[in-house]
C-alpha positions as CSV (number, residue, x, y, z in Angstrom):
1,X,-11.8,11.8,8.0
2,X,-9.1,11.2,10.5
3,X,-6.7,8.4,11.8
4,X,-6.8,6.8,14.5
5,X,-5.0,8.9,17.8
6,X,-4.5,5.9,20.2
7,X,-1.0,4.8,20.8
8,X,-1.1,0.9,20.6
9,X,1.8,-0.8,21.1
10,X,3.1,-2.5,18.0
11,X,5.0,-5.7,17.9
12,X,4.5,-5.3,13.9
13,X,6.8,-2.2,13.9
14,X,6.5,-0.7,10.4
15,X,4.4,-2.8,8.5
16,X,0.9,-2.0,10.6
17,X,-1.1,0.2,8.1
18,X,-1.7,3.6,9.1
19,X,-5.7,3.4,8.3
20,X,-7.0,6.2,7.0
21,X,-9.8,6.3,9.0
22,X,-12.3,8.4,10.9
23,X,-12.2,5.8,13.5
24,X,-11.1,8.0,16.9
25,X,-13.9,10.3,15.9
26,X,-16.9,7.3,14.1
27,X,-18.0,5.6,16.8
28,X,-20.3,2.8,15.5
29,X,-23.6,2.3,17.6
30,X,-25.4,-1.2,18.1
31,X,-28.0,-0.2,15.6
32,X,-25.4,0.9,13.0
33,X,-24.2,-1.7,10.5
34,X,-20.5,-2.6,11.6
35,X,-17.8,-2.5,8.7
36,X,-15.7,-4.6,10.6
37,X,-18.1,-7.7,11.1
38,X,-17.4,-10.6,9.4
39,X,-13.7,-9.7,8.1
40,X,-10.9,-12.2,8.4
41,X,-9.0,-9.3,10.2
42,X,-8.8,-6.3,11.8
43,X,-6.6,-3.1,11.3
44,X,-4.0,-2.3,14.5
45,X,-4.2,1.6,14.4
46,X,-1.1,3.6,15.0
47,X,-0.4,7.1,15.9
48,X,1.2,9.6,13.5
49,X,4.0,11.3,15.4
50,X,4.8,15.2,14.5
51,X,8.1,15.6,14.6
52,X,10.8,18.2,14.0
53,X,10.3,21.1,11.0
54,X,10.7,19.7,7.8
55,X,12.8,22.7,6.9
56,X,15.4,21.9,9.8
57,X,16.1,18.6,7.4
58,X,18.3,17.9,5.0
59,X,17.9,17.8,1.0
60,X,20.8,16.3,-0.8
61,X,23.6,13.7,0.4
62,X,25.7,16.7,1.2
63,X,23.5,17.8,4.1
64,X,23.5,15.1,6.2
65,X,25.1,13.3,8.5
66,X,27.0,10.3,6.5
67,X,25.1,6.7,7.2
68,X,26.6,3.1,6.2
69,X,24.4,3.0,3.6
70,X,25.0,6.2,2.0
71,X,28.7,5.9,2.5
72,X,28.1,2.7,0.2
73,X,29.7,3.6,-3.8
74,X,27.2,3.3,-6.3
75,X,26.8,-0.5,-7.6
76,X,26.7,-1.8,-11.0
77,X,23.7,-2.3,-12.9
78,X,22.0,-5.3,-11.3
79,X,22.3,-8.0,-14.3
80,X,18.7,-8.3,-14.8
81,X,18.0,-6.8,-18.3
82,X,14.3,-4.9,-19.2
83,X,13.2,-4.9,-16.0
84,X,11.0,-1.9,-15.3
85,X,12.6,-0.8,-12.0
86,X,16.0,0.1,-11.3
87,X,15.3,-0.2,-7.4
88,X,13.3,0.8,-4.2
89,X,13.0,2.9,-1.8
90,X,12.7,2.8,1.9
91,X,11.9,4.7,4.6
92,X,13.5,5.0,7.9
93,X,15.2,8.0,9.9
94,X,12.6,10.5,8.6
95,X,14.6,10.1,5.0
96,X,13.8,8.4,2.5
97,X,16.7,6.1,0.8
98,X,17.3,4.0,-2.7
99,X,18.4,0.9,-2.9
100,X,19.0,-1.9,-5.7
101,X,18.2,-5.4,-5.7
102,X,21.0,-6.4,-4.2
103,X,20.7,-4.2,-1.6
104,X,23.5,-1.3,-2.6
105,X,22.7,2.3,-2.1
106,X,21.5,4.0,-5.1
107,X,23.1,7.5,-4.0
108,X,19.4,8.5,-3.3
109,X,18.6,10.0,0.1
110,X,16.0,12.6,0.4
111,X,14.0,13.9,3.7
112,X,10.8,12.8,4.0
113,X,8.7,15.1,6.2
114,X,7.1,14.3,9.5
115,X,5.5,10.9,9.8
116,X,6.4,8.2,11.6
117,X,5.2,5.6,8.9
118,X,4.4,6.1,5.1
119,X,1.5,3.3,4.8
120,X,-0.2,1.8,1.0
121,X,-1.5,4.7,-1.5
122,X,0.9,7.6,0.7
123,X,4.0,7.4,-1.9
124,X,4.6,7.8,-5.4
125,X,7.7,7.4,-7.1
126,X,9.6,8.7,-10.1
127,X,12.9,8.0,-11.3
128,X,14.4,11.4,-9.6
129,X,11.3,13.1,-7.4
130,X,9.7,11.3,-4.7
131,X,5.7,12.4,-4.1
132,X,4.4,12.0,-0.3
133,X,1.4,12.8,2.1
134,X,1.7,13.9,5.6
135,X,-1.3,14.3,7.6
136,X,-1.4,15.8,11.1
137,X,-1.7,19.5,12.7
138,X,0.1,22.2,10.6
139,X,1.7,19.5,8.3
140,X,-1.6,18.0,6.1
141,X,-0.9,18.4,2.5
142,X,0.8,16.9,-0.5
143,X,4.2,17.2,-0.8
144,X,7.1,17.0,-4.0
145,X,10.7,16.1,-3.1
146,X,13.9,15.8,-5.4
147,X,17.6,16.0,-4.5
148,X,17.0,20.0,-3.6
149,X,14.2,21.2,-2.5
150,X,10.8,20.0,-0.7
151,X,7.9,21.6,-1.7
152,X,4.0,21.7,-1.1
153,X,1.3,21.3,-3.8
154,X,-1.0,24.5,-3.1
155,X,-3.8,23.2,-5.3
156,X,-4.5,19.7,-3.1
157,X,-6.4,21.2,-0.1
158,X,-4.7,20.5,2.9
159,X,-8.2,20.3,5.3
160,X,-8.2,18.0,8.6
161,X,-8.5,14.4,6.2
162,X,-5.5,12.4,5.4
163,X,-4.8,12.3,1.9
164,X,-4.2,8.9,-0.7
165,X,-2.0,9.6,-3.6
166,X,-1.0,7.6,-7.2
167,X,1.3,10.1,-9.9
168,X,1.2,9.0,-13.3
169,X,4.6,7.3,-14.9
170,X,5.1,10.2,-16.8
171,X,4.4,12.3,-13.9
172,X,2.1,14.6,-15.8
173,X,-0.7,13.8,-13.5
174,X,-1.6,13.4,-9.9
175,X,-4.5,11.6,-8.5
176,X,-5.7,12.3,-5.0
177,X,-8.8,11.3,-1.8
178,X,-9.8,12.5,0.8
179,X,-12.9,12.6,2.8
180,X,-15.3,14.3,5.5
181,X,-17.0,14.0,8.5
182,X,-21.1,15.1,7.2
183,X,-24.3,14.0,8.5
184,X,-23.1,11.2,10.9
185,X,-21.2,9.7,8.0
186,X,-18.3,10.2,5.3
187,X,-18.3,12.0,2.2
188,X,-15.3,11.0,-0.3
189,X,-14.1,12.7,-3.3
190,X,-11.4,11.5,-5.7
191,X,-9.8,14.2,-8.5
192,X,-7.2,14.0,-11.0
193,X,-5.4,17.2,-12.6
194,X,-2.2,18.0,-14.1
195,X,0.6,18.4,-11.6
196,X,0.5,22.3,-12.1
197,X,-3.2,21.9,-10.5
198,X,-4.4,22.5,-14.3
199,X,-7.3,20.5,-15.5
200,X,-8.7,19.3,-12.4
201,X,-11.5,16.8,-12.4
202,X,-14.2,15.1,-10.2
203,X,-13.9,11.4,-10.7
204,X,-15.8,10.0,-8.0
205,X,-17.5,10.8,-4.8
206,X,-19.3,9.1,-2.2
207,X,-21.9,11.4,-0.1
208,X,-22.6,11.0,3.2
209,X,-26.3,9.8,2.2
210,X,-24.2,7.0,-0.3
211,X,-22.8,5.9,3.1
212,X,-25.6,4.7,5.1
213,X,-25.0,1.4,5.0
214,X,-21.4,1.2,5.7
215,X,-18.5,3.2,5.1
216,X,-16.1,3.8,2.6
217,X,-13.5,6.1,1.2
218,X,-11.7,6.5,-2.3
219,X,-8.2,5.3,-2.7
220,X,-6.3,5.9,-5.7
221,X,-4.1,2.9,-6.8
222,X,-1.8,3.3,-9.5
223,X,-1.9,4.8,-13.4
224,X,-2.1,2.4,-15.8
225,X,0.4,2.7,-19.5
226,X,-2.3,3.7,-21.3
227,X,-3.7,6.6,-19.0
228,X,-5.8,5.4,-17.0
229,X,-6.5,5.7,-13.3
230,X,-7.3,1.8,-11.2
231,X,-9.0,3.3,-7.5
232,X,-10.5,1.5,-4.8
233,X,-12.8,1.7,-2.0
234,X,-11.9,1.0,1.2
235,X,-13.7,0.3,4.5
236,X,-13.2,3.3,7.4
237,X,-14.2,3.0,10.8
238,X,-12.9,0.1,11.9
239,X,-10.6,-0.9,14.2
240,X,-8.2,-3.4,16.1
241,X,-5.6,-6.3,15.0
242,X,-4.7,-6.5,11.2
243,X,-1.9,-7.8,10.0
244,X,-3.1,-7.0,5.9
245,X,-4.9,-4.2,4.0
246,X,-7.6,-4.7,1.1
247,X,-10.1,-3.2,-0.6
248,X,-14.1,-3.4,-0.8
249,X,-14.6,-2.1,-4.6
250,X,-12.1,-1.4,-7.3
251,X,-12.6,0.7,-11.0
252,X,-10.8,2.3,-13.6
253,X,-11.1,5.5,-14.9
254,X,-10.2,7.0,-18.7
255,X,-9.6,10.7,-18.9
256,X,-9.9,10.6,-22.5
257,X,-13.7,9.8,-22.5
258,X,-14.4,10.6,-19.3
259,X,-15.7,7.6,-18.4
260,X,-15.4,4.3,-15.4
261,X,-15.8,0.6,-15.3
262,X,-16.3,-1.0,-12.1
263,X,-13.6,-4.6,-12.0
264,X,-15.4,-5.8,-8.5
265,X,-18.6,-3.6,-6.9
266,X,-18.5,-2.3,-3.7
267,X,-22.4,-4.6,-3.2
268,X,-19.7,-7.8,-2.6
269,X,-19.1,-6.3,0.0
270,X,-15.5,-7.5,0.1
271,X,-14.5,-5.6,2.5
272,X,-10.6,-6.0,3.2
273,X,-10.8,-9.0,1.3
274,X,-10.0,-7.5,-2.4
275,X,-5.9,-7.5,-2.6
276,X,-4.8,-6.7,-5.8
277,X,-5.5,-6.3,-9.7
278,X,-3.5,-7.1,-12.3
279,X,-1.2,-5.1,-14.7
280,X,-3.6,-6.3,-17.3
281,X,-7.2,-5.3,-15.4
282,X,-8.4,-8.4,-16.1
283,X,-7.9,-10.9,-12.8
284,X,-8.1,-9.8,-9.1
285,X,-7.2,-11.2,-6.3
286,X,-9.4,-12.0,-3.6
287,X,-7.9,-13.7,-0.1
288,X,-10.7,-14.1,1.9
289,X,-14.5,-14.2,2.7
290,X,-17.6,-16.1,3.5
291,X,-15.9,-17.0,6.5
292,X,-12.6,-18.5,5.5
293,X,-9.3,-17.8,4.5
294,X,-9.0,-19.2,0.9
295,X,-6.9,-17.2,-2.0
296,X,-8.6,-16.6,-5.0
297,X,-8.2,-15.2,-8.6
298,X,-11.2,-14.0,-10.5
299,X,-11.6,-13.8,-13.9
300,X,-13.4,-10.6,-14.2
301,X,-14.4,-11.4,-18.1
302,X,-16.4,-13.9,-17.0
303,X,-16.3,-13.9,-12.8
304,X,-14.6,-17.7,-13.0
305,X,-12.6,-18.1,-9.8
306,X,-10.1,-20.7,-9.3
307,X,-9.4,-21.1,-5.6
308,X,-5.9,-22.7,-4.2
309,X,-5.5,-25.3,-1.4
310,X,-4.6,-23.9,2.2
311,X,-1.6,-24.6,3.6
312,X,-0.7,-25.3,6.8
313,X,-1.6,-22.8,9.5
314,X,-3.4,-21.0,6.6
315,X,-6.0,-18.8,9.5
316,X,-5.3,-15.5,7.7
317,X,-4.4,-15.1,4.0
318,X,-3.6,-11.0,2.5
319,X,-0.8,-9.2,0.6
320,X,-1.5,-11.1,-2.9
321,X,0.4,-9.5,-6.0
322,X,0.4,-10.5,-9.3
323,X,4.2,-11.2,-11.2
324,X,4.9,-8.7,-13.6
325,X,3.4,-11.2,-16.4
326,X,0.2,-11.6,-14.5
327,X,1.0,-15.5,-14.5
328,X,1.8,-16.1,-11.0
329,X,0.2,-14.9,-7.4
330,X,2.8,-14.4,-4.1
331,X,0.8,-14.1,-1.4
332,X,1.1,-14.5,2.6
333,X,-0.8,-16.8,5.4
334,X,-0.2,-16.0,9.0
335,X,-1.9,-18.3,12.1
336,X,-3.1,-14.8,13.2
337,X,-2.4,-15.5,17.0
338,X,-0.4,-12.3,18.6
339,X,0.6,-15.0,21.1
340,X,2.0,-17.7,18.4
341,X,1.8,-15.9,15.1
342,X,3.3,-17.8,12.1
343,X,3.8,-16.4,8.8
344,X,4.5,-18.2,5.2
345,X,5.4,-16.6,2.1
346,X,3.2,-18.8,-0.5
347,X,3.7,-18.8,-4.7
348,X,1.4,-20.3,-7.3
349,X,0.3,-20.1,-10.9
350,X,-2.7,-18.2,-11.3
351,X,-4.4,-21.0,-13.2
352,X,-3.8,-23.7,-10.0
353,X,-1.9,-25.8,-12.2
354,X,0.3,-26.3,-9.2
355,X,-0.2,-26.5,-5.7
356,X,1.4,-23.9,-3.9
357,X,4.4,-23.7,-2.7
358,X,5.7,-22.0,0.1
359,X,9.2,-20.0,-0.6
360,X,9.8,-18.5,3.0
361,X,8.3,-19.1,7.1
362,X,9.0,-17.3,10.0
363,X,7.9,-17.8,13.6
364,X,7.1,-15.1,15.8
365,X,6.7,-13.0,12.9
366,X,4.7,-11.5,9.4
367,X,5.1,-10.7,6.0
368,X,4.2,-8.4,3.3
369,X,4.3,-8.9,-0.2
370,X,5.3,-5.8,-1.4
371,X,5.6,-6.1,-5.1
372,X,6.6,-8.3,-8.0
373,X,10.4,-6.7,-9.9
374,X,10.0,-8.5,-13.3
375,X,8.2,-11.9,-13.8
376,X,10.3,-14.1,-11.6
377,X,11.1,-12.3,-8.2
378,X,9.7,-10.4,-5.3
379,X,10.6,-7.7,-2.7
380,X,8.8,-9.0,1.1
381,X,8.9,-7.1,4.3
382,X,9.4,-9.7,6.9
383,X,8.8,-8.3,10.8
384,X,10.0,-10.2,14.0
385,X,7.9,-9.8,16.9
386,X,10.5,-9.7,19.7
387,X,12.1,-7.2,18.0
388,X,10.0,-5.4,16.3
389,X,12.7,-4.7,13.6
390,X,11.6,-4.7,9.9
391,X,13.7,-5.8,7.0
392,X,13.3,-6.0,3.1
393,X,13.7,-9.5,1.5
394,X,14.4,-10.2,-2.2
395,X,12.7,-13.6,-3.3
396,X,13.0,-15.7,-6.3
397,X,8.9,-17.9,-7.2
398,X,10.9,-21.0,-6.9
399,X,12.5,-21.0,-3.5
400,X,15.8,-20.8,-4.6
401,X,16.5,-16.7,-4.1
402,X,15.3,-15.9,-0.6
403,X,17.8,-13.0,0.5
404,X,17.8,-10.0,3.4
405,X,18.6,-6.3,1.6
406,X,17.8,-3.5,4.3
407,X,16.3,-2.7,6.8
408,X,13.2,0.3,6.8
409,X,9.6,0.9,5.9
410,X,9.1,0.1,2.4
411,X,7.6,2.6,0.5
412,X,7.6,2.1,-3.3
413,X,9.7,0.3,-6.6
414,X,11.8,2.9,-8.2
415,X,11.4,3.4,-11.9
């Protein structure tokens, strides 16, 4: 399993999703099913850069070269009480850096190896230790940094695959995929083990005779409070123009009884169209399919759906998250024109008791939903086209809190 090597160039700087794909080496013939048919987008490949040594950088504030934002003193606590993040972290520079809500350094600056982008499932965060992927001659592997040291986790094979990661809040465990190329098709394996490589399980695999039909690998998503793991599916071997990612399946696993549940089958056949799940496993958002580019929540007791009305310029929906209380959906619509593209940040109730409403716009540019801070505001990534520059917007569900923080690749909420 490999990424894409063509350098495309990228009006979307950061926010294009580095695909982990065997798409430069998958070529899909006429007679072969296509994964990418029938999708209401398309994925905009980028190249993963090797840069300089990643022992040449830096590993505490004291070894690099001062920046505005780390010259910034350390802020008070944002006012916000209970919420479950103190901040996030960005990318940019090959370091990583902290930030609060209201955009104030959080005195955290550590190097992050050797990409050029961190996409979705490549970071996990914990309150002082920041865990990464790199993928790319020499470099492929797993990788722990903390304000003094980086190191490499010996027992996640480093092979010629890119690598998905989640850590568990506690940061006892570590889930991690990867994938490869056998019998003109994938093969994807997901394990879980204790993060001295103790204890390490099989929890899924896909074989290259499971992929006939279409392919797929494993993604781990996130850890739930009670121990389990939430992974995906998602499609490999596509290509082109994407401005979102989804998923095509999405499960749970219990390490306790060693058993899964499967939330949404990989027969729907979603293919990027499954978003999100929420905190409490039991809705998932769904932004497109069948043709069209209506947002959905599914009920997955029952398999209800209640679908919301477009809005205007609605050609492309993605980047649906539920609020911290599962009670509301941000999502994004785009006109998905390169030449004209138009993007809306959108909110609503995840029962449709209101219509939505659309918090922010931009033209000549995207957004991201990136996550949901407590049960009433949002972090986006909004991207301008002309020049390419990326930022990090704080959002409030009713309009009123629509605010630039930084500028960078997001990569995660800080606990």
């Amino acid at each position: 399993m490999i990424k894409n090597q063509k350098s495309i160039h990228l009006w979307l700087g950061m926010i294009l999703i580095l695909f982990v794909s065997f798409a430069c080496r998958l070529p899909i013939g006429n007679d072969e099913p296509q994964p990418g048919e029938n999708l209401e987008a398309t994925i905009t490949v980028l190249q993963t850069d090797v840069a300089a040594n990643q022992a040449d950088q830096p590993h505490s504030l004291e070894d690099v070269q001062p920046t505005p934002e780390a010259d910034q003193p350390t802020p008070e606590a944002d006012p916000i009480v209970n919420q479950p993040y103190r901040g996030f972290v960005v990318f940019r520079d090959n370091q990583f850096y902290g930030y609060d809500f209201n955009g104030n350094s959080l005195g955290v600056q550590y190097p992050a190896g050797q990409q050029s982008y961190y996409g979705e499932n490549e970071v996990s965060l914990l309150p002082d230790i920041i865990y990464y992927t790199q993928f790319g001659e020499g470099i492929t592997g797993v990788y722990r940094v903390d304000a003094s040291q980086t190191q490499q986790l010996d027992f996640i094979p480093s092979g010629n695959s890119p690598i998905s990661i989640a850590v568990s809040p506690d940061g006892n465990k570590i889930a991690w995929s990867s994938g490869e190329w056998a019998e003109g098709a994938p093969e994807t394996q997901l394990y879980i083990a204790n993060m001295d490589g103790s204890d390490q399980r099989l929890v899924a695999e896909l074989t290259a005779a499971d992929q006939a039909e279409y392919w797929r690998v494993y993604h781990p998503l996130r850890w739930t409070d009670d121990g389990k793991l939430v992974y995906a599916t998602g499609l490999t071997g596509i290509g082109g123009y994407m401005l979102f990612w989804g998923y095509n399946g999405m499960y749970w696993y219990d390490p306790t009884s060693g058993t899964s549940q499967t939330m949404v089958s990989d027969e729907e056949r979603l293919g990027l169209c499954l978003s999100s799940v929420s905190h409490d496993l039991t809705m998932v958002a769904i932004v497109c399919g069948d043709g069209d580019a209506v947002v959905r929540v599914r009920q997955l007791n029952s398999g209800v759906e209640t679908a919301f009305p477009l809005v205007e310029g609605q050609n492309l929906a993605g980047s649906a998250k539920f609020s911290s209380d599962d009670t509301w959906l941000a999502y994004v619509t785009q006109t998905q024109n390169y030449e004209d593209e138009r993007g809306k940040v959108v909110v609503v109730p995840v029962d449709g008791s209101q219509a939505p409403r659309i918090v922010a716009e931009i033209d000549g540019g995207s957004f991201i939903v990136q996550g949901w801070l407590d049960a009433d505001r949002f972090l986006v990534t909004r991207n301008e086209i002309e020049t390419s520059n990326s930022t990090i917007w704080i959002m409030s569900k009713d309009g009123a809190l629509v605010q630039e923080l930084v500028s960078g690749n997001f990569v995660g909420l800080m606990p």
